[in-house]
FIDREN-506381 format. One record per residue (C-alpha): z, x, y; residue in three letters; residue number from 1. Coordinates in steps of 0.1 Angstrom, whole numbers. Layout:
<rs>
(r (Z, X, Y), "ALA", NUM)
...
</rs>
This chain:
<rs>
(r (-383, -551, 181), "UNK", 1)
(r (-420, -536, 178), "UNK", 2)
(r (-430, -525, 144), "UNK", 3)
(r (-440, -489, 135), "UNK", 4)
(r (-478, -496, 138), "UNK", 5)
(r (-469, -508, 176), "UNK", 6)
(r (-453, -478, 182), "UNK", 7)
(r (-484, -458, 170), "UNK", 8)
(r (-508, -480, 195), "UNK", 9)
(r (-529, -493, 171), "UNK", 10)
(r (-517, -525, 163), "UNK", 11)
(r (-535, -550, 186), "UNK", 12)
(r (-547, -588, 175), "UNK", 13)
(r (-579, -577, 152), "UNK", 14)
(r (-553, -554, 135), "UNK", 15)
(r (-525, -580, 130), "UNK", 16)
(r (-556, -606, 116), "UNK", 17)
(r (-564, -576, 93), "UNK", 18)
(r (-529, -570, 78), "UNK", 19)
(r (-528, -604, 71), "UNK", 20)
(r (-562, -608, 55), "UNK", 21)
(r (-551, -580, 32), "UNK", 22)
(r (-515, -593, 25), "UNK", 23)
(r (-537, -626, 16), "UNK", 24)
(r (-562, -606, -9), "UNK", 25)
(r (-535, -585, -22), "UNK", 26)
(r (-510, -621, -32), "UNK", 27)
(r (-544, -641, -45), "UNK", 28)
(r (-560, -611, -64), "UNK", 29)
(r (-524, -606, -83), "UNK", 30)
(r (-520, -570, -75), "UNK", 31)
(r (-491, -556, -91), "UNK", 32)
(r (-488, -525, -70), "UNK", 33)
(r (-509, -506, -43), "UNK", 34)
(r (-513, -472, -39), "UNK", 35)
(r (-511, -457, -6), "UNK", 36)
(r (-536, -427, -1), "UNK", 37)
(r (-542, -398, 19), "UNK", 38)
(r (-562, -365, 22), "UNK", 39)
(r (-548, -336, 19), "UNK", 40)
(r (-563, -302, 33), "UNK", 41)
(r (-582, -296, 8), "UNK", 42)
(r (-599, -331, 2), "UNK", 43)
(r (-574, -340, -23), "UNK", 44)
(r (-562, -374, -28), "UNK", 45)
(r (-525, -374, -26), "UNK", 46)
(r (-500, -404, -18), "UNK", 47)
(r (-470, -430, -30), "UNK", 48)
(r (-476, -464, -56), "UNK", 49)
(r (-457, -488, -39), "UNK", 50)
(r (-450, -525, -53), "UNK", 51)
(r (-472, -554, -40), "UNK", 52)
(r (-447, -566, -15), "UNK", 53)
(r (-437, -531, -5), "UNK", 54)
(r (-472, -522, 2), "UNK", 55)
(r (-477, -555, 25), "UNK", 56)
(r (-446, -544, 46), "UNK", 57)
(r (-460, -511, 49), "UNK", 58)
(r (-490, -520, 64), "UNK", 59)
(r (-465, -528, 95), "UNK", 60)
(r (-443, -503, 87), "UNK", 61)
(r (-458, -469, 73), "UNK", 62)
(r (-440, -453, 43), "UNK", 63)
(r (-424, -423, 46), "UNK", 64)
(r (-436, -393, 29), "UNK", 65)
(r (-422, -358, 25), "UNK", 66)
(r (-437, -332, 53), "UNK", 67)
(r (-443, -304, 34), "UNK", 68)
(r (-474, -322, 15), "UNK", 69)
(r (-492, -311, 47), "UNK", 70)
(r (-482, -274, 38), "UNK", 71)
(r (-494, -266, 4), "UNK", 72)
(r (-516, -242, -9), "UNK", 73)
(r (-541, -251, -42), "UNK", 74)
(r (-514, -245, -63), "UNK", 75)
(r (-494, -273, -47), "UNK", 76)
(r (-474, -240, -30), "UNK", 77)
(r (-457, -243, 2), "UNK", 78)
(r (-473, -219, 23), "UNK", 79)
(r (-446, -221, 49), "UNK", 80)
(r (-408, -210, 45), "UNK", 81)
(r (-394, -250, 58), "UNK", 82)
(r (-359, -239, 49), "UNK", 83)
(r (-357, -211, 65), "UNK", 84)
(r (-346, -206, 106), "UNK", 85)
(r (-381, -201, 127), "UNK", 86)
(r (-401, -205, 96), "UNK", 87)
(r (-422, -235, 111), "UNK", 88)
(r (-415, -220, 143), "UNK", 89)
(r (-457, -227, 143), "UNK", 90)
(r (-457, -257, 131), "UNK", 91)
(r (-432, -285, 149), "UNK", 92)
(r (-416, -312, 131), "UNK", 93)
(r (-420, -293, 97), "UNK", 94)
(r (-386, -276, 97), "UNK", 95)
(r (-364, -289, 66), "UNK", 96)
(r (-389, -307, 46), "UNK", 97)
(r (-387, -340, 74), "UNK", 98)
(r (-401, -367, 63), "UNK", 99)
(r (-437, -379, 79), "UNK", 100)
(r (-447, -415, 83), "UNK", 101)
(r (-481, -426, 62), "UNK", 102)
(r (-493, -457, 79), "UNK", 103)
(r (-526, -477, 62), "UNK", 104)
(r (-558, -490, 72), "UNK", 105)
(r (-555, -528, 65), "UNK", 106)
(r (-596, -531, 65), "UNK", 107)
(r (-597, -504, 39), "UNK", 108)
(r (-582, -525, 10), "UNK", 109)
(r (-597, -522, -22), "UNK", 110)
(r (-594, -528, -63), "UNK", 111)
(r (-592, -498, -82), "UNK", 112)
(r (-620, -505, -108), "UNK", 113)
(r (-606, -483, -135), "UNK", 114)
(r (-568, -496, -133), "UNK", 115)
(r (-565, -532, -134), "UNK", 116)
(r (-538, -550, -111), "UNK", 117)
(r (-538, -519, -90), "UNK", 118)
(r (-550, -520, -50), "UNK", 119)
(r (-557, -487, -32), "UNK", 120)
(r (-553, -488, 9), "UNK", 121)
(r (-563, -452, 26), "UNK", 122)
(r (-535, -437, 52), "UNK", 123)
(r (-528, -413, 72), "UNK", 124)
(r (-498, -397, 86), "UNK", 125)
(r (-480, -396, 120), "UNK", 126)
(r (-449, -383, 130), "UNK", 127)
(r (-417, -398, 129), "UNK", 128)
(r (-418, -411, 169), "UNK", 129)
(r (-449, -425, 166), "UNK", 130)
(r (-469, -395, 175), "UNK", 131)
(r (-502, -385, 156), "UNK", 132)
(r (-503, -355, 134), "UNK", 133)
(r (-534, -329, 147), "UNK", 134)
(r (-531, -313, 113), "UNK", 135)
(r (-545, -348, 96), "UNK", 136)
(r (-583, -338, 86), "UNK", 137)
(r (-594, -373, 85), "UNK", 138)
(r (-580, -373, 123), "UNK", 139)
(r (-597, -341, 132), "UNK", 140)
(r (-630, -359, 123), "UNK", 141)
(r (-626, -383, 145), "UNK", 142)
(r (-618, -364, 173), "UNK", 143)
(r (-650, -345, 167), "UNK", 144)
(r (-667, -375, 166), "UNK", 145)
(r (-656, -388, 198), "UNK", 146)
(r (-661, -354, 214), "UNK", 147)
(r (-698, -358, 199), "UNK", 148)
(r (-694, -397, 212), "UNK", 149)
(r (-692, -383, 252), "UNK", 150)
(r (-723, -361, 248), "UNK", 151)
(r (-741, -400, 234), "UNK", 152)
(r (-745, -392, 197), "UNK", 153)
(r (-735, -404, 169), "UNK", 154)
(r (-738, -382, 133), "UNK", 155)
(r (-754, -396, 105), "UNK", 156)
(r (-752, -379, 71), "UNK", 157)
(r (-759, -381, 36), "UNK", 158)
(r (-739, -372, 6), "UNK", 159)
(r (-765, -350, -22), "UNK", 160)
(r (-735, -338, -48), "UNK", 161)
(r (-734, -314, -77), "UNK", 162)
(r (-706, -317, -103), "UNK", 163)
(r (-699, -312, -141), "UNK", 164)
(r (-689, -336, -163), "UNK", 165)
(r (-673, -324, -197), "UNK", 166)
(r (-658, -342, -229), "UNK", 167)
(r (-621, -337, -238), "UNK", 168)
(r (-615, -326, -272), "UNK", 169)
(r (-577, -319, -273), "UNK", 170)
(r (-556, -327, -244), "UNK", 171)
(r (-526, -301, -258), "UNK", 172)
(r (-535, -273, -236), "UNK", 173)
(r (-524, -296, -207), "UNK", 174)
(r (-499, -321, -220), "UNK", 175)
(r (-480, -293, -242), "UNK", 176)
(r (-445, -295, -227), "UNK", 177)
(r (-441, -260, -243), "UNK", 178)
(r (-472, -249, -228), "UNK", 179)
(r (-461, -263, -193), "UNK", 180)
(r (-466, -236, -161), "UNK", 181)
(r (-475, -237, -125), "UNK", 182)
(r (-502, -240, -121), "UNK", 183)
(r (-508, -256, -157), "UNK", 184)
(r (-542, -254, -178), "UNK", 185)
(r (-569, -283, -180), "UNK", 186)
(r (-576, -291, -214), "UNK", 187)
(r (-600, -283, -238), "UNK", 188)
(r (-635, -295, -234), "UNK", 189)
(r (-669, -292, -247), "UNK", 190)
(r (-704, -301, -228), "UNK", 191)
(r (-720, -337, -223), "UNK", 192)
(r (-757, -317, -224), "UNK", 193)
(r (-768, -285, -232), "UNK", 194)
(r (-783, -279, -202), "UNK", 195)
(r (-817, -255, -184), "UNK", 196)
(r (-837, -291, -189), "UNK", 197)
(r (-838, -302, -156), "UNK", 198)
(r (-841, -341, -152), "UNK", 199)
(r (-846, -343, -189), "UNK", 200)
(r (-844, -382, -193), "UNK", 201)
(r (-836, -370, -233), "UNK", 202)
(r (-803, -355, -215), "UNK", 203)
(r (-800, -384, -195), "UNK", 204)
(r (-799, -403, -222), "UNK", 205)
(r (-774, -379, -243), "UNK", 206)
(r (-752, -380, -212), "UNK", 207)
(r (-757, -421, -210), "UNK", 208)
(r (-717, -430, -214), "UNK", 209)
(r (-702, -406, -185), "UNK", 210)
(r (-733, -411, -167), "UNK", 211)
(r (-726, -445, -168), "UNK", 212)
(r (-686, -447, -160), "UNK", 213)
(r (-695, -427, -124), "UNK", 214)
(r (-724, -455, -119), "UNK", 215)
(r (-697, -482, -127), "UNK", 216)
(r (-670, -467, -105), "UNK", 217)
(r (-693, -462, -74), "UNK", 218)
(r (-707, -491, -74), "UNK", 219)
(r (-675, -509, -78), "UNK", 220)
(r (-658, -491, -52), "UNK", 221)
(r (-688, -505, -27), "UNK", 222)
(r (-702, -471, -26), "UNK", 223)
(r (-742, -465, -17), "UNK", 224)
(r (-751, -447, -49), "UNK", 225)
(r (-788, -438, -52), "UNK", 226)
(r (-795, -422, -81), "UNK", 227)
(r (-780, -400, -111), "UNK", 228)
(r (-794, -370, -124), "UNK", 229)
(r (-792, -343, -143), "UNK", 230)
(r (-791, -314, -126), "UNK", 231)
(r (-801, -275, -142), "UNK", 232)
(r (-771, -261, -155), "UNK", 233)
(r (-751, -268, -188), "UNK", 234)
(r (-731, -303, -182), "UNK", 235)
(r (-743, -304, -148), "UNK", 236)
(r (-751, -337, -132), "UNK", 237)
(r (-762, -348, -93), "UNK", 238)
(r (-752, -379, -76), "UNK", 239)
(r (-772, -387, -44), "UNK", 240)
(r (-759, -415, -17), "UNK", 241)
(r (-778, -437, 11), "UNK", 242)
(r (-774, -421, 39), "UNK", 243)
(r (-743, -436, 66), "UNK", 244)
(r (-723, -426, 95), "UNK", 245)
(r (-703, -396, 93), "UNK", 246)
(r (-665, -405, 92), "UNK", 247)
(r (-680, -431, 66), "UNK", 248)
(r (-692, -406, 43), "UNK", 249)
(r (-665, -385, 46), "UNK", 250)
(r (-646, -416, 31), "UNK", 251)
(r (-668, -419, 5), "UNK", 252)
(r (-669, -384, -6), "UNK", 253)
(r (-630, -385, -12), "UNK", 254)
(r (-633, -420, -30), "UNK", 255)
(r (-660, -407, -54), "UNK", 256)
(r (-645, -376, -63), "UNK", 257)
(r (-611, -394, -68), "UNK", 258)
(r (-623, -422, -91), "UNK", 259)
(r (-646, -408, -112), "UNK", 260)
(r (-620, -378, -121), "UNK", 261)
(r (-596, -406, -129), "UNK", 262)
(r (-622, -432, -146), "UNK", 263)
(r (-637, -403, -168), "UNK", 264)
(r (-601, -393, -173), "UNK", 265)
(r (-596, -428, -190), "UNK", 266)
(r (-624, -424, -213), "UNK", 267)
(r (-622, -388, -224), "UNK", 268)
(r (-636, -363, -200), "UNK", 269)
(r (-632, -343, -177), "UNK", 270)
(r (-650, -342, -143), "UNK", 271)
(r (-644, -313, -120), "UNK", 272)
(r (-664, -306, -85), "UNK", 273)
(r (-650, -271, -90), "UNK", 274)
(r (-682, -248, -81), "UNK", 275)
(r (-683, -228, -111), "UNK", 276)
(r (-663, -238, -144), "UNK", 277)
(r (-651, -210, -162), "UNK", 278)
(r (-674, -208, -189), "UNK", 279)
(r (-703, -179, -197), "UNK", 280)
(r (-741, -193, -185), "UNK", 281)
(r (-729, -215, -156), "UNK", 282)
(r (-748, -232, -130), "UNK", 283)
(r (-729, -235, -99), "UNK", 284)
(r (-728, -269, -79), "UNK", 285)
(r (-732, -272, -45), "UNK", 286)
(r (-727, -301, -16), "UNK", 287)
(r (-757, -304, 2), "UNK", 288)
(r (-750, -324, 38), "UNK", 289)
(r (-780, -334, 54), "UNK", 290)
(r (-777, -345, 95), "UNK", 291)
(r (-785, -365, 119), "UNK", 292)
(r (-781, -371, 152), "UNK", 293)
(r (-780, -408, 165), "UNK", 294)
(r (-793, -416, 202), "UNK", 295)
(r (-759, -443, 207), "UNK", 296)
(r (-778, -460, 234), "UNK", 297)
(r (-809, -467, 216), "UNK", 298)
(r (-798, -464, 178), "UNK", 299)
(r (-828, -444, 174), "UNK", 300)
(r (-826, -408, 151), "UNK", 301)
(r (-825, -381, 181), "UNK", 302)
(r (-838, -356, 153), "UNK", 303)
(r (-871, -369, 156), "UNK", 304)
(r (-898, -361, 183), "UNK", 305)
(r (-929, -381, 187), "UNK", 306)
(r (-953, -351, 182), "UNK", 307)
(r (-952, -311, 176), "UNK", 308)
(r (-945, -299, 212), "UNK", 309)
(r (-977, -278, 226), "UNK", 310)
(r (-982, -246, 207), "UNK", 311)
(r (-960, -243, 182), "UNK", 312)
(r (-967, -241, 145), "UNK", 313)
(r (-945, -253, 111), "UNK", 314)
(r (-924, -222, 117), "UNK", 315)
(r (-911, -232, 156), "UNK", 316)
(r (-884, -259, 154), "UNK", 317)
(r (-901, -281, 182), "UNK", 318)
(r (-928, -288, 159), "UNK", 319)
(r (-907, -307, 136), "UNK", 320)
(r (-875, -312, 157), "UNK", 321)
(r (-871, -325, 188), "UNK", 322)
(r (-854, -304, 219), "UNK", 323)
(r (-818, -315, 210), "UNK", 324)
(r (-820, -311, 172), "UNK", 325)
(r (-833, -279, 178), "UNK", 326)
(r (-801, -271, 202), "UNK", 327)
(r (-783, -285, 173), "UNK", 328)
(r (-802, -268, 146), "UNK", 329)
(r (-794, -232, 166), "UNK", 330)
(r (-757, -244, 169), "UNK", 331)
(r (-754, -243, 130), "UNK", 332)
(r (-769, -209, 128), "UNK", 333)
(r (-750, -195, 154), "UNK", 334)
(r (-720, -207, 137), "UNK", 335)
(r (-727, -206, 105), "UNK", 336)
(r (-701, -174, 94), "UNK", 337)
(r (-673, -190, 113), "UNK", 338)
(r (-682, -228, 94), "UNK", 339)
(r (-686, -211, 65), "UNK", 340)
(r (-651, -213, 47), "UNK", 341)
(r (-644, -249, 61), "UNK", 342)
(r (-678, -261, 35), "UNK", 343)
(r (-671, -234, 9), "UNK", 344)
(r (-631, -231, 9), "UNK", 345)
(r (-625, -217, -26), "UNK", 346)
(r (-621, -182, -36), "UNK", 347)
(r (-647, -195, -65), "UNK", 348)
(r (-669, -214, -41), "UNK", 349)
(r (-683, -180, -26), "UNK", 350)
(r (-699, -164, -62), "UNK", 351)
(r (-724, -195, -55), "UNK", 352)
(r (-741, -173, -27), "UNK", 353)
(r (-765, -154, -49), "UNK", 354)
(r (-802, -148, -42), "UNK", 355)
(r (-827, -169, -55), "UNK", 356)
(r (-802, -197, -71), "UNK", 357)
(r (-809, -223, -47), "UNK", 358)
(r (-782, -212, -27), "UNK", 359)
(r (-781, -195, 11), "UNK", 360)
(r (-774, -162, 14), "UNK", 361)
(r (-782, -159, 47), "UNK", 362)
(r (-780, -173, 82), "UNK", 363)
(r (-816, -185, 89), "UNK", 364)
(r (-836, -219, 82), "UNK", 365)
(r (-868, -228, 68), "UNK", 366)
(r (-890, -256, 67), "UNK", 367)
(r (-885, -278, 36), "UNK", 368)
(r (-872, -244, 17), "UNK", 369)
(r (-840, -253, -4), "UNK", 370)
(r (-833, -215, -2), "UNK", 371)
(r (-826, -216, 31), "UNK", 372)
(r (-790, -220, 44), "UNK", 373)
(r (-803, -249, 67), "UNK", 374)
(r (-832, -270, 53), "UNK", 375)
(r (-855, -287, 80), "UNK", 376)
(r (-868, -316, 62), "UNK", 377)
(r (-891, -345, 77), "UNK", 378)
(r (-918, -343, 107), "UNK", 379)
(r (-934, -360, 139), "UNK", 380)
(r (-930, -394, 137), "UNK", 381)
(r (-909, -394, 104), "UNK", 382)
(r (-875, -418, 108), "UNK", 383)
(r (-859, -397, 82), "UNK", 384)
(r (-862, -363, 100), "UNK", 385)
(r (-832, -344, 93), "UNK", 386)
(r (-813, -314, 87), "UNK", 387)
(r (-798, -302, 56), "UNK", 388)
(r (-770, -277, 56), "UNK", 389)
(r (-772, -263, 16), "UNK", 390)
(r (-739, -243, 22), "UNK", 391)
(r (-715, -265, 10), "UNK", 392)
(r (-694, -269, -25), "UNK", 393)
(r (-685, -302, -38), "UNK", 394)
(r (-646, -295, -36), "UNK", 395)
(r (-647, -292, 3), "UNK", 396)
(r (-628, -313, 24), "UNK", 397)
(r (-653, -336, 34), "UNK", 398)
(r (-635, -345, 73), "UNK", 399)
(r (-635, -304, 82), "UNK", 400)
(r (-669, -300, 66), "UNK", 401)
(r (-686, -323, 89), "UNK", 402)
(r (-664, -320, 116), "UNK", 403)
(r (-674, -282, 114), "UNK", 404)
(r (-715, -292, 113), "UNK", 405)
(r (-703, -312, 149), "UNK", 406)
(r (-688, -285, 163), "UNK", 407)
(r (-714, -260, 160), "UNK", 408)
(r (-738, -283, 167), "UNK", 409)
(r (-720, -294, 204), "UNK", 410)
(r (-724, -258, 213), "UNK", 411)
(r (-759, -257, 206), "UNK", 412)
(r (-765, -284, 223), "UNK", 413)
(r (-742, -280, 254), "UNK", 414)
(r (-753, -244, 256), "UNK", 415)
(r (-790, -253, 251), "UNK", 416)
(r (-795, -228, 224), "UNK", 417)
(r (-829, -222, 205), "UNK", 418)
(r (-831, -211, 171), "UNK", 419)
(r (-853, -184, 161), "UNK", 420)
(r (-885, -192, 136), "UNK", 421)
(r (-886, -205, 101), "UNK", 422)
(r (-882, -180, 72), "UNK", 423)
(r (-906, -182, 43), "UNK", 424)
(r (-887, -156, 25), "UNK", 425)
(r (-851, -166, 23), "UNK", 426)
(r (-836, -145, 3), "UNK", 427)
(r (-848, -112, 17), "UNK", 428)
(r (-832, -85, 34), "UNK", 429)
(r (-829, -77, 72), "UNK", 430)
(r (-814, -113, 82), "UNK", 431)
(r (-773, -119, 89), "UNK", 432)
(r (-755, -128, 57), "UNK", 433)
(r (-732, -150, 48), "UNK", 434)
(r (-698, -137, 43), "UNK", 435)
(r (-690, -131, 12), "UNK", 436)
(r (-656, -140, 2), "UNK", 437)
(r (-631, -164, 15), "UNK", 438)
(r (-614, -138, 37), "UNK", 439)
(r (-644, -127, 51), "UNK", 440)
(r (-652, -167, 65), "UNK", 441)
(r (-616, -165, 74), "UNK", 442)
(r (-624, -138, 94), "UNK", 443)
(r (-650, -152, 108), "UNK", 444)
(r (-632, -187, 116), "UNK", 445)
(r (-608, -172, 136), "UNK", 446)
(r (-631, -145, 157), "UNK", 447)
(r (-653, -181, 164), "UNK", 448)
(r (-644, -190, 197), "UNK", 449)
(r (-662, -222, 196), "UNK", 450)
(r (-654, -233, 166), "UNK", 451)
(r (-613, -227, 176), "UNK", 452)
(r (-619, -245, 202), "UNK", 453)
(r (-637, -274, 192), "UNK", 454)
(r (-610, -275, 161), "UNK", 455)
(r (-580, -266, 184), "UNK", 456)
(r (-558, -234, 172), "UNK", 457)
(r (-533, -255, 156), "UNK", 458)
(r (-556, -269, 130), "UNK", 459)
(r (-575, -236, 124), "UNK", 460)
(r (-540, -218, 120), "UNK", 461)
(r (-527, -240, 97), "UNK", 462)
(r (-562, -237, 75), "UNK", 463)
(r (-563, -205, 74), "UNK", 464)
(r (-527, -197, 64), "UNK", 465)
(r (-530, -225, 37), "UNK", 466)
(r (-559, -208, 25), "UNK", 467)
(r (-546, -171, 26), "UNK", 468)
(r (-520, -179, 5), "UNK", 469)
(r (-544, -187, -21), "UNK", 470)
(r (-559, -153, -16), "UNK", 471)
(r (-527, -137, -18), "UNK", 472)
(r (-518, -151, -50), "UNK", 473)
(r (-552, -143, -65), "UNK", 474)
(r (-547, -108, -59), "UNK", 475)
(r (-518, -109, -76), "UNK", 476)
(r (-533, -126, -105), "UNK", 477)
(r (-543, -100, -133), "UNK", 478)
(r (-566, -124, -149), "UNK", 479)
(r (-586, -137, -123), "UNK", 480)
(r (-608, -160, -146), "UNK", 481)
(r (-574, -179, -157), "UNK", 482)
(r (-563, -184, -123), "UNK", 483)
(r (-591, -201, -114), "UNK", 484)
(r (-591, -220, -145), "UNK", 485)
(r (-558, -231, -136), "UNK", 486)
(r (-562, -234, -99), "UNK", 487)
(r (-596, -251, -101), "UNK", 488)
(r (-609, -263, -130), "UNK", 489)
(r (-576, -280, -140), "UNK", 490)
(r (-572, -297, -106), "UNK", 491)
(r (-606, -295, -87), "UNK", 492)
</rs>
């Protein structure tokens, strides 16, 4: 009888050869216990610890997990009524709670750094017959990719990531039982630097033991961690990563978010990729994802032209791009409202969007200008020409924030777009904004044709109602600062 993984169609012999390699590492290592991971829709970390020899069988076998985990809101809210007859009439095989399969990787095994005898394997789900679930983000990245894959390209990207980084002084607020609420508060914290000294080696110094713990836990999760820095605002730092492919990257970005919450947890702070904290004199963080296109024929960066086509100046995109980057480049902008709440998908994400604050507030690019919405970095004959989309928060999920910069991009690119000059002024008036709230980019998701498209209605419908019912509840909230220092800062 043929194993869960058979039924899936994935289990060939270099899979089988994997499962045992891991069931190998797991038995020599002496793992106690292996959580199983996945990520949720908003590039959470969720998933089941499961005992060494459990786990082992279950890299055969999947693991069941509860549906509605697909379903919930920021609050950890089911946004859909399961129970109730036609309530996941949009949605089948949600009805009733049903339980989903989460099947694992085998050649994504690894040691969780921070929690000895523990073993981490990433998952994701399918159905119960064996059927793959569209609403998986990890899975809509890789159909994006292989819709990018036909066209002959490839995606490159690189992770530059804002974040704060605070020091627990009393966990009560959190861990009072009499206190206890949905959702529940973070706990108290004070800063690890005062701040408004940017790349003050003095503050990196201050800031040496946290700074230290996230350059630790990257490192020993195999990730490509550049640099550290300290960025502007109060307890503000900046991790930067080598560049790699996309769906790689997007891996990454939910390892690092995960572990360093959870190893600075350990040790007595408090990390959050939540855009703004809710504190006075804040600097907000952003998630800065720059591009490229790879030539998968020659392996050679299809950003790059040999020289400035004929007649153009630093302002035309031919003169630093070549003719499919700027298709791509035009993509974005066209784009760029509907993409918008898939890179900033928190009600707090969109106060970020504020004239000059290093932030976009408009739909236009510019030539090496970080207050640009898309950044055009490089030149003729540069390897590491590139584009950088600035509109990003660090708590998006990763899979629909690139998928979205591949979607946008196809169009330009099939379409044969061409983006309009360069600004030198950014943050002037007279150009297309930004929207500015979440139900605005909702808005604007679901009017985007392409993006629907390219996404399929199934998995924009179920982002937007997930995300609506945040909004809904906000309005509701008469405090809006404490929600979101319960919804985000708690959590995020």
């Amino acid at each position: 009888m043929s194993h869960f993984a058979q039924r899936c169609g994935l289990h060939d012999a270099a899979r089988e050869a994997a499962c045992q390699q891991t069931a190998r590492l797991i038995e020599a290592s002496g793992i106690q216990r292996v959580r199983l991971g996945w990520c949720d829709v908003h590039g959470m970390l969720r998933g089941k610890t499961l005992m060494a020899p459990a786990a082992i069988k279950a890299l055969r076998d999947g693991v069941g997990m509860v549906g509605t985990m697909m379903l919930k809101d920021t609050a950890d809210r089911t946004a859909w009524k399961v129970f109730e007859p036609g309530g996941t009439s949009d949605l089948p095989g949600f009805a009733g709670a049903a339980n989903l399969m989460l099947l694992p990787d085998p050649a994504g095994f690894i040691e969780l750094p921070w929690s000895p005898g523990t073993g981490w394997l990433r998952c994701q789900p399918w159905f119960q017959d064996a059927t793959p679930v569209a609403l998986d983000s990890r899975r809509v990245l890789q159909q994006a990719l292989a819709r990018l894959a036909q066209a002959g390209y490839g995606l490159k990207t690189g992770l530059e990531v804002e974040f704060h980084i605070y020091r627990i002084t009393d966990t009560a607020p959190q861990l009072d039982p009499e206190r206890a609420d949905w959702p529940g508060l973070p706990p108290s914290v004070e800063m690890i630097h005062p701040g408004y000294n940017l790349q003050s080696e003095a503050m990196i110094d201050m800031a040496d033991e946290p700074l230290a713990i996230v350059m630790h836990t990257a490192q020993a999760l195999g990730l490509p961690l550049q640099s550290i820095e300290i960025e502007l605002g109060p307890s503000q730092v900046e991790a930067v990563f080598d560049a790699t492919d996309a769906l790689t990257a997007a891996d990454q970005m939910v390892l690092f978010r995960n572990g360093v919450r959870q190893a600075l947890r350990r040790a007595g702070y408090h990390a959050t990729f939540m855009c703004r904290p809710p504190f006075p004199h804040i600097m907000s963080s952003g998630w800065h994802l720059h591009q490229s296109l790879v030539d998968l024929k020659t392996g050679r960066n299809a950003c790059m032209r040999d020289a400035p086509a004929p007649g153009t100046t630093s302002l035309d995109a031919q003169h630093t791009l070549s003719d499919v980057a700027s298709h791509w480049l035009a993509g974005l902008l066209t784009h760029a409202r509907g993409m918008t709440p898939l890179c900033t998908p928190t009600i707090n994400g969109f106060a970020r969007f504020r004239p000059n604050a290093l932030a976009p507030q408009s739909v236009l690019w510019g030539r090496d200008n970080r207050g640009a919405m898309l950044r055009v970095v490089g030149g003729a004959g540069d390897q590491a020409t590139r584009i950088e989309n600035r509109i990003g928060e660090p708590a998006a999920n990763p899979y629909l924030y690139i998928a979205a910069q591949i979607h946008a991009g196809l169009d330009g690119l099939h379409n044969r777009l061409q983006p309009p000059s360069a600004s030198e002024t950014p943050y002037a008036d007279g150009s297309e904004k930004i929207p500015t709230s979440l139900p605005d980019g909702l808005l604007a998701l679901a009017s985007d044709a392409a993006l629907c498209a390219g996404f399929g209605p199934e998995v924009v419908h179920h982002f937007c109602r997930v995300k609506r019912s945040e909004i809904e509840r906000h309005a509701q909230a008469e405090d809006k600062t404490d929600f979101e220092r319960r919804e985000y800062f708690a959590r995020t």
